[in-house]
N, C-alpha and C positions, 0 to 999 in steps of 0.2 A: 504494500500500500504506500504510494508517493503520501512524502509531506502534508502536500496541498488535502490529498484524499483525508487525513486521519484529521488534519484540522477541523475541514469541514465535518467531519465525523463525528468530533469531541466537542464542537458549538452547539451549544442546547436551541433549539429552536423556540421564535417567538411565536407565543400566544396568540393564535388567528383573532384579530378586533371585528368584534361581534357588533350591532344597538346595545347588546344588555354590558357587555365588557365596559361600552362608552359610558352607560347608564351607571353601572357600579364605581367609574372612577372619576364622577362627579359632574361628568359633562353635562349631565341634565339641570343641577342645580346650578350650576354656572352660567348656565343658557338662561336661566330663567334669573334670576338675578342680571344679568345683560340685558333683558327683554326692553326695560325703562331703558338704558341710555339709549338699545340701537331705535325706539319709539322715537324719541328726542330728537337725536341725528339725524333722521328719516327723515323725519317730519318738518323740524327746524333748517336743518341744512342740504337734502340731498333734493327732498320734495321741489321747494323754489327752482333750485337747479332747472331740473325736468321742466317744471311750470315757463321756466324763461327761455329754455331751448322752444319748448312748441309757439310760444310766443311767437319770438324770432320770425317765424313763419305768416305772421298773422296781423293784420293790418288792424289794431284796435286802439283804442284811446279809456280803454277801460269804462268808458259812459254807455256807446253806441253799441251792439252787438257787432264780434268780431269777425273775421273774414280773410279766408286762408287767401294767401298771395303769393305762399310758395318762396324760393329765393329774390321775389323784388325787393322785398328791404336791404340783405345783400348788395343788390344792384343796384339801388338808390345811397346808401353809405359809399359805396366804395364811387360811385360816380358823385358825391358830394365835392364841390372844389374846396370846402374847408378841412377833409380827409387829410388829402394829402400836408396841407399847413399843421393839424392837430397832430400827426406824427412825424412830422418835424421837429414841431416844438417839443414834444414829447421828448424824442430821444436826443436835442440839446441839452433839456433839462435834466437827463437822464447823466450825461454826457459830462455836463459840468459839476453835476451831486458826487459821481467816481472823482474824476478829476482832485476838485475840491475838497467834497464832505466828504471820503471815506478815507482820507490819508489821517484827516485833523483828528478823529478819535484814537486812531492807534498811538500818533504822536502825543497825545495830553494824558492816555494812559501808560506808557511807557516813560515819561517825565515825573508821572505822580506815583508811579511805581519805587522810583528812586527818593520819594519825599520819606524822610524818616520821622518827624512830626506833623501834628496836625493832618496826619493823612485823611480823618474821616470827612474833616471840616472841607477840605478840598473834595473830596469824594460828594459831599451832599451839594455844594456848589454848583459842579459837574453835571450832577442829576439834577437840579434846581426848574432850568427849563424845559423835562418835561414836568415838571408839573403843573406848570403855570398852561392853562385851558388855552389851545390852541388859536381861540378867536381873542382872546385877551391880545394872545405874542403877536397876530399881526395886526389887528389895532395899535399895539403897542410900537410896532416897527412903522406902519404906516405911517407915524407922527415922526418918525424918525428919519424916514425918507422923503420930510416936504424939500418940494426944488427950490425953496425961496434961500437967502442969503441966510436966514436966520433960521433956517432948520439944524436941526441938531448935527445931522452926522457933516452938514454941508459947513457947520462953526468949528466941526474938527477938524475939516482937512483945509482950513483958512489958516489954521495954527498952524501948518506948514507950507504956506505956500500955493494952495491946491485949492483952483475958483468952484463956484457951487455946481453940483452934478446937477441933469434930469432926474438918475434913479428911476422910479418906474412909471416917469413919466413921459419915458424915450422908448420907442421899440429894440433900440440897439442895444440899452443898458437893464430894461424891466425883465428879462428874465437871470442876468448875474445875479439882480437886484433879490429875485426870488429866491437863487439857491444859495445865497448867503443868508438869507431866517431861517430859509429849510434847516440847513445846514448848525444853525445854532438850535436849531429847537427839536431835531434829533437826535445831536450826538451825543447827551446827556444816559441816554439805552445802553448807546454802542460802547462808551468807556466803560461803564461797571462793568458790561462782557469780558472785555480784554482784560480790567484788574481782576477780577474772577480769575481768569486763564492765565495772566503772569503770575501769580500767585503757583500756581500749581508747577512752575518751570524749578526745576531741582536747584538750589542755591550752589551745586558743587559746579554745573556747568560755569558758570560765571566766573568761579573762583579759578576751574582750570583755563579762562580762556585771559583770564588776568596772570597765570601764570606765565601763559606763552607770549606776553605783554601786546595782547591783544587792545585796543583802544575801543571808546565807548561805540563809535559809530560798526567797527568789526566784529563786537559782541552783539550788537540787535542784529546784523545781519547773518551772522553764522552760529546764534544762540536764540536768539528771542523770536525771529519769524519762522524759523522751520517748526520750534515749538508750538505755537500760534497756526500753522498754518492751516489744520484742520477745521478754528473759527474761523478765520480769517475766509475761508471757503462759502461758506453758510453766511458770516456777515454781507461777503459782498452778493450772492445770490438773490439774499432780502433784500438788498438793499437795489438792485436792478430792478425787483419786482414792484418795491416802494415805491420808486421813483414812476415806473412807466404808469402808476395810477395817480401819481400826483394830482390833485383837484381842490383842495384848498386855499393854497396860495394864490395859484391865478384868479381864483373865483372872488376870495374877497380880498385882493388887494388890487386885480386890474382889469375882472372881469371878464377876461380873456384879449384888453387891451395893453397898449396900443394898435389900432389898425392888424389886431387876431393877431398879436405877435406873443401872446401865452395862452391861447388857446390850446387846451390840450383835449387829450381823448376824453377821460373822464368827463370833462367840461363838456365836450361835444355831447355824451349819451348825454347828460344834465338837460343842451339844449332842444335835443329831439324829444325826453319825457316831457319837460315840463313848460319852454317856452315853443310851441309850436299853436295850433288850434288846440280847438276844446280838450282837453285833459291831454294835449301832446300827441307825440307818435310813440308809442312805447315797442311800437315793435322793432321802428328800426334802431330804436334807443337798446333794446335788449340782443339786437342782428352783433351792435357796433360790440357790445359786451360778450358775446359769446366767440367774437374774431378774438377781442383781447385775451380773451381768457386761453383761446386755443395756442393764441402765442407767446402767449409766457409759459404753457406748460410744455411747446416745444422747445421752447427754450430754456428753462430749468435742465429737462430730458438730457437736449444737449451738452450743457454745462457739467451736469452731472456725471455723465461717461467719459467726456474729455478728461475730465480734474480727478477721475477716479483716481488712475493709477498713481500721479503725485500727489494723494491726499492720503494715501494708506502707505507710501515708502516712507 
């Protein structure tokens, strides 16, 4: 009898899974205890789903009785001439939020990482602006961005020299303008992630790469981001998917001006539900949602399998 034969010989065989096998090893009360949340989830989040795909299809305003129309709401979004501007702007937005706003919380969590006092005081700081209610911060900015000489931000940069901006009341300057509040009124999430996760970096790396008299800028880069890099994956992924829903900012601080130059998607389904005729067009308002949705889950997909293999080396 070869090897192979007496091993498989000597291997006790499994237990054919029976209903009653499943039943005796608890699977029935676990089901049944599950039964509330998967109600819940159905209900609350998968139901709508379904409800806004057939939509999609159907020319209603929610008043009138509705009426299949098949892919014309498709055919009416994508032939829309503010489509193509609304994804534009989108992925500028997008564009300058990486650029900009995803570097700044690694760098202020990596800074406060090396604070040896008052770390928490800085930490609640940090988180400070999310908690201030989103319509406050851009009220709050709003006032900060008046174009006159005597606005606030326009009396700071007179202290050096620097005459008064438009800000967001220039199409060239109103969307920097927006992902610099974005940008402070998120990254408050993103740093505690990262102190969370430098926390967790072995203090001996540090010490050997200080042995081999490594300098600070050669220990983040060959100590602190390969550590990091498995958030750093998932931050910037959220943070792709943040962005291309963006719809707060342009809405209440420019409306989608100057001359639809922050018009974004979000904004667009807004304009199809709500400002259109009588109760809107919700279908091509839910057509434009279900494109978005299908491509950012292409594109997570994508992202996902690209970044595998450097996310688990």
């Amino acid at each position: 009898m070869t090897t192979i034969a007496k091993a498989a010989a000597s291997t006790p065989l499994r237990p054919r899974r029976t209903p009653m096998t499943w039943i005796r090893g608890g699977g029935l009360s676990n089901l049944i205890f599950l039964l509330p949340l998967l109600f819940i989830f159905g209900a609350f989040s998968w139901w709508p789903i379904v409800q806004a795909v057939d939509m999609s299809f159907q020319k209603t305003n929610l008043v009138t009785p509705a009426i299949f129309v098949g892919w014309d709401n498709f055919a009416r979004v994508l032939g829309d001439p503010l489509f193509l501007t609304a994804v534009k702007n989108t992925g500028y937005f997008a564009v300058l939020a990486l650029v900009f706003g995803y570097p700044v919380p690694l760098i202020v969590a990596v800074l406060m990482s090396e604070v040896r006092k008052w770390k928490g005081v800085f930490s609640a700081l940090a988180y400070l602006p999310v908690v201030v209610p989103p319509v406050v911060a851009v009220l709050l900015w709003k006032f900060f961005y008046d174009a006159s000489p005597t606005g606030v931000f326009n009396v700071m940069l007179s202290w050096v020299g620097i005459g008064p901006q438009p800000w967001i009341q220039s199409a060239a300057s109103a969307m920097p303008s927006l992902v610099l509040e974005a940008t402070w009124a998120a990254a408050g999430g993103t740093i505690i992630i990262y102190l969370a996760a430098l926390s967790g970096v072995a203090p001996e790396l540090y010490d050997a790469a200080e042995v081999d008299g490594a300098s600070i800028l050669r220990k983040i880069w060959h100590v602190t981001l390969p550590q990091l890099r498995g958030v750093l994956l998932i931050t910037l992924i959220l943070q792709i998917i943040g962005t291309s829903q963006v719809f707060l900012e342009p809405f209440l601080f420019t409306g989608g001006g100057p001359a639809n130059s922050t018009v974004t998607i979000l904004q667009l389904i807004y304009r199809y539900a709500f400002q259109n005729s009588l109760g809107g067009n919700y279908g091509a308002a839910t057509a434009l949602s279900i494109m978005l949705a299908v491509f950012l889950a292409v594109l997570s997909w994508v992202y996902f399998k690209a970044t595998k293999a450097w996310s688990t080396n």
